[in-house]
N, C-alpha and C positions, 0 to 999 in steps of 0.2 A: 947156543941160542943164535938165533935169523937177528940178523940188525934190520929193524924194519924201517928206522925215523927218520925223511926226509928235513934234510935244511935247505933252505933258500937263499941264497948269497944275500938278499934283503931281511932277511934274522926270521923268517917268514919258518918254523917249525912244525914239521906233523908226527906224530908218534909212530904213523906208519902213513901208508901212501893212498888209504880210503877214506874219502870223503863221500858227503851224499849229498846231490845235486840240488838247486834251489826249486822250489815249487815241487818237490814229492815228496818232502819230509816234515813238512810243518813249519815249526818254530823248532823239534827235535823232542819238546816232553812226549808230543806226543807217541812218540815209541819208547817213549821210559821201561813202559811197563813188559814189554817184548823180547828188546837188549839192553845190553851194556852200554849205555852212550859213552862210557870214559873209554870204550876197547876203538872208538872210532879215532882215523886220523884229524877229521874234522866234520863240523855241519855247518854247511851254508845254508842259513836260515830262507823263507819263502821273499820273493822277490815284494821289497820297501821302496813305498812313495811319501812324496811330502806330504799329499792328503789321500783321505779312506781313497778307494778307489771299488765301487762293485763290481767292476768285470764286466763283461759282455753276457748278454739274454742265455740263458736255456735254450736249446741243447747249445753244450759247448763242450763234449766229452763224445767219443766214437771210440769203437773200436777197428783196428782195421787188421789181415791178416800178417801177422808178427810184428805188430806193432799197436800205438794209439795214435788218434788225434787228438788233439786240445784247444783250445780257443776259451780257455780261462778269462783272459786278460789282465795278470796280474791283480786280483784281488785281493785287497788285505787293508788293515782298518790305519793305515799313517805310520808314520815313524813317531810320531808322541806316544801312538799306542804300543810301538814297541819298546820303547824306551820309558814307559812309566809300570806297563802292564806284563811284559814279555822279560826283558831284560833282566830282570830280581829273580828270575824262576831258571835261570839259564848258565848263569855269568860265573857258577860254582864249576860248574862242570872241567873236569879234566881233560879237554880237549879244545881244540883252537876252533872259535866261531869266529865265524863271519858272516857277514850282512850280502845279499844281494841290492845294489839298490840300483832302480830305475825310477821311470822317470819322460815327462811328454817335451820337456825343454831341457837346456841345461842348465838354467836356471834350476829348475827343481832338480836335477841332479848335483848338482853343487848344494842346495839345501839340505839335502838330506845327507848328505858328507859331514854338513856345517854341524846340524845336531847329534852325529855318532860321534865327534871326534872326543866327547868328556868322558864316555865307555871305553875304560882303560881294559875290557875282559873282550872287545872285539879285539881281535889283533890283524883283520884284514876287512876291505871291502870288495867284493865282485862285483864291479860296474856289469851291470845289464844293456851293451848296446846290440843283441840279438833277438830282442824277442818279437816273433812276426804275427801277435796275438790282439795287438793294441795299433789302433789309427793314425796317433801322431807320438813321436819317441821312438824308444826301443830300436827297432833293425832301422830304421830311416839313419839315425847315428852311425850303423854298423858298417854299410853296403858301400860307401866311399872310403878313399884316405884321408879325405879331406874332415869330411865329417870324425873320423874315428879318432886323430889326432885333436881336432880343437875340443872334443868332450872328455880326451884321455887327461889333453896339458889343462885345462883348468880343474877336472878335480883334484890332478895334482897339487896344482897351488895349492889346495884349502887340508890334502891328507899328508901326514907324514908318515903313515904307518905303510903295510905293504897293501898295494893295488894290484889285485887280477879284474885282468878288460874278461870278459866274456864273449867272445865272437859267433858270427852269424855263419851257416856254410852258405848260404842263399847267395852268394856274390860269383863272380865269375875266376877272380883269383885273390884266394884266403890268405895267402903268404904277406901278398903287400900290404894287406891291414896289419897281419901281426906285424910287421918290421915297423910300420906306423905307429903304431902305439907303444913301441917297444922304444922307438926315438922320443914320443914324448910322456917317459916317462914309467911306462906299467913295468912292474915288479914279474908278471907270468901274465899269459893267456891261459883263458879256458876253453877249451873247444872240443868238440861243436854244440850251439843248442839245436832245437829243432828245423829239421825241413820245411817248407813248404808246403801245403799237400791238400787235397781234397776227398771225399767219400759223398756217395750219391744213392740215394734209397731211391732204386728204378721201379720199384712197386706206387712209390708216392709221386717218383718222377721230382724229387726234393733236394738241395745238400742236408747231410747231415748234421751239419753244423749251424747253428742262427747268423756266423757269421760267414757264410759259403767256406771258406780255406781256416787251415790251421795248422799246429803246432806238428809234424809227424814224428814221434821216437818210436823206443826198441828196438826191438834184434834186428828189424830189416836196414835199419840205419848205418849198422856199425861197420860194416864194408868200408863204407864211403868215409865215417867219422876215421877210421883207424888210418887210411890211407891223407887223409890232411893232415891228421897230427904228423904223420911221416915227413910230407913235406915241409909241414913247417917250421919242428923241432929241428932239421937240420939247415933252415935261413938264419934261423934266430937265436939269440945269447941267451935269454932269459927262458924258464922253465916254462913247459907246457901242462895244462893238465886237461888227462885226455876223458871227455866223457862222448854217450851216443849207444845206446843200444846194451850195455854191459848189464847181463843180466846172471852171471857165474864167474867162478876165478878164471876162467882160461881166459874169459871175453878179457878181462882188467890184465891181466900180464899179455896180451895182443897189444893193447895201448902200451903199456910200457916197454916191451921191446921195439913197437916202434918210435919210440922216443920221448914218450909221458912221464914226468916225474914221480907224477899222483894224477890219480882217477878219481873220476864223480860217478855215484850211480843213482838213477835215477828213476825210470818206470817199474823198475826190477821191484821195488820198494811196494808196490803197490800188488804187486803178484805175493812177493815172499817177504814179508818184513824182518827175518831172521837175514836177508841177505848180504849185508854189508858183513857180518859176521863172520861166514860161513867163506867169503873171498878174502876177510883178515885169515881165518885160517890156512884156506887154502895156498895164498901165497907163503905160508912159512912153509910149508910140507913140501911146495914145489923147492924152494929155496933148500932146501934138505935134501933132497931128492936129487939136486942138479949141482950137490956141494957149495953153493953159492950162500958168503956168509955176511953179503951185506947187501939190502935189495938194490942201492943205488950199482950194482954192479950189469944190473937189468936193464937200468934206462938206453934207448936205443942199442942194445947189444943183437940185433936183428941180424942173422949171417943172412949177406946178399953178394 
């Protein structure tokens, strides 16, 4: 047998090294019915605010070629709603969940730390300071060091469990945030979320989007996403996990040989919902394949 199960020097455990990205899988029931959620290494649940939050107008979905846009905005009805409504349906499950939470201050990011901390079945939170979907929060947190440390070290204070930041690639160099928030305090990074990005219907002469730019994944991403986790799993002590465009196994053992512990997949879900499945198996067959009998043997094993 393949050792698939990543550990985290912060006690932070996956049973193997797939997880599936915040905002393309739900809350996780909802592919109950598809796969196996317990063969997952983890779900990180849809991105959580202290209050509902509706999202930004219609159209806020494009497609573009090899890839989408998005301009959601975080949508989703509170962190009471997940913790009175969500939480009871989830907390069985044989895999490590975790919370995305965001957030327009850090006030309301430290809120919504305050109330996950009595859910003894999260065993992680993924601060959201990436996401370029929403006005005030999210990437504004992200895009400095300054900013990325004072929202890292205070939700530190309020969690003790393990913290992954979530980083932006939108910045001009990605490295110094991770080592920033790596000094105060995060457990891993997750990197990258979304591009930047716009689409234009030249027929209407319109964006496609209600709020001109938005969110850009998929496969056109992963170039760029595989080559930052590169550089930055080898600045930094703490584990990275690499997502951006991973829509098969080979895409997810790209991030791991350059230096991802664990991967997120995320638009892929929306194409294939069997696919987090299909790259658990995948990864054991390569690992077979390449005699290699323990997957941490992969992490950054890149010949250069």
């Amino acid at each position: 047998m393949v050792k698939q199960e990543i550990k985290f020097a912060c006690g932070l455990t996956f049973k193997n090294p797939v997880l599936t990205a915040s905002g393309t899988f739900g809350y996780g029931h909802e592919f109950e019915d598809l796969i196996d959620l317990n063969r997952l290494g983890g779900i990180i649940v849809k991105g959580t605010t202290l209050e509902p939050r509706e999202g930004n107008p219609y159209p806020r979905m494009a497609e573009t070629p090899s890839g989408m846009l998005n301009a959601v905005g975080l949508q989703n009805k509170g962190v009471d709603y997940f913790i009175d409504s969500i939480y009871p349906t989830i907390k069985d499950l044989k895999t490590a969940l975790i919370v995305n939470v965001s957030g327009r201050s850090i006030d309301d990011y430290v809120g919504v730390t305050e109330k996950l901390t009595d859910l003894d079945k999260i065993v992680a939170i993924e601060v959201n300071i990436s996401c370029p979907n929403v006005k005030q929060g999210g990437m504004s947190f992200g895009t400095t060091c300054e900013g990325a440390s004072e929202i890292t070290r205070e939700i530190r204070r309020k969690w003790d469990r393990a913290m992954i930041v979530k980083l932006t690639p939108n910045v001009t160099d990605i490295v110094s945030i991770a080592k920033a928030v790596e000094t105060e305090g995060a457990d891993a990074v997750s990197m990258v979320n979304t591009f930047l990005g716009m689409a234009i219907d030249v027929e209407r002469q319109e964006p496609l989007l209600s709020t001109i730019t938005g969110g850009l994944s998929g496969p056109a991403i992963r170039p760029i996403a595989v080559r930052m986790v590169w550089q930055t799993a080898k600045a930094i002590s703490i584990p990275v996990i690499g997502l951006g465009g991973i829509m098969n196994g080979r895409d997810a053992l790209e991030f791991i040989l350059a230096g991802a512990s664990a991967i997120q997949v995320g638009t892929a879900n929306f194409v294939n919902p069997h696919v987090t499945m299909e790259i658990v198996d995948y990864i054991e067959d390569y690992c077979r394949r390449k005699g290699v009998s323990d997957i941490t043997q992969l992490v950054g094993a890149i010949n250069h």
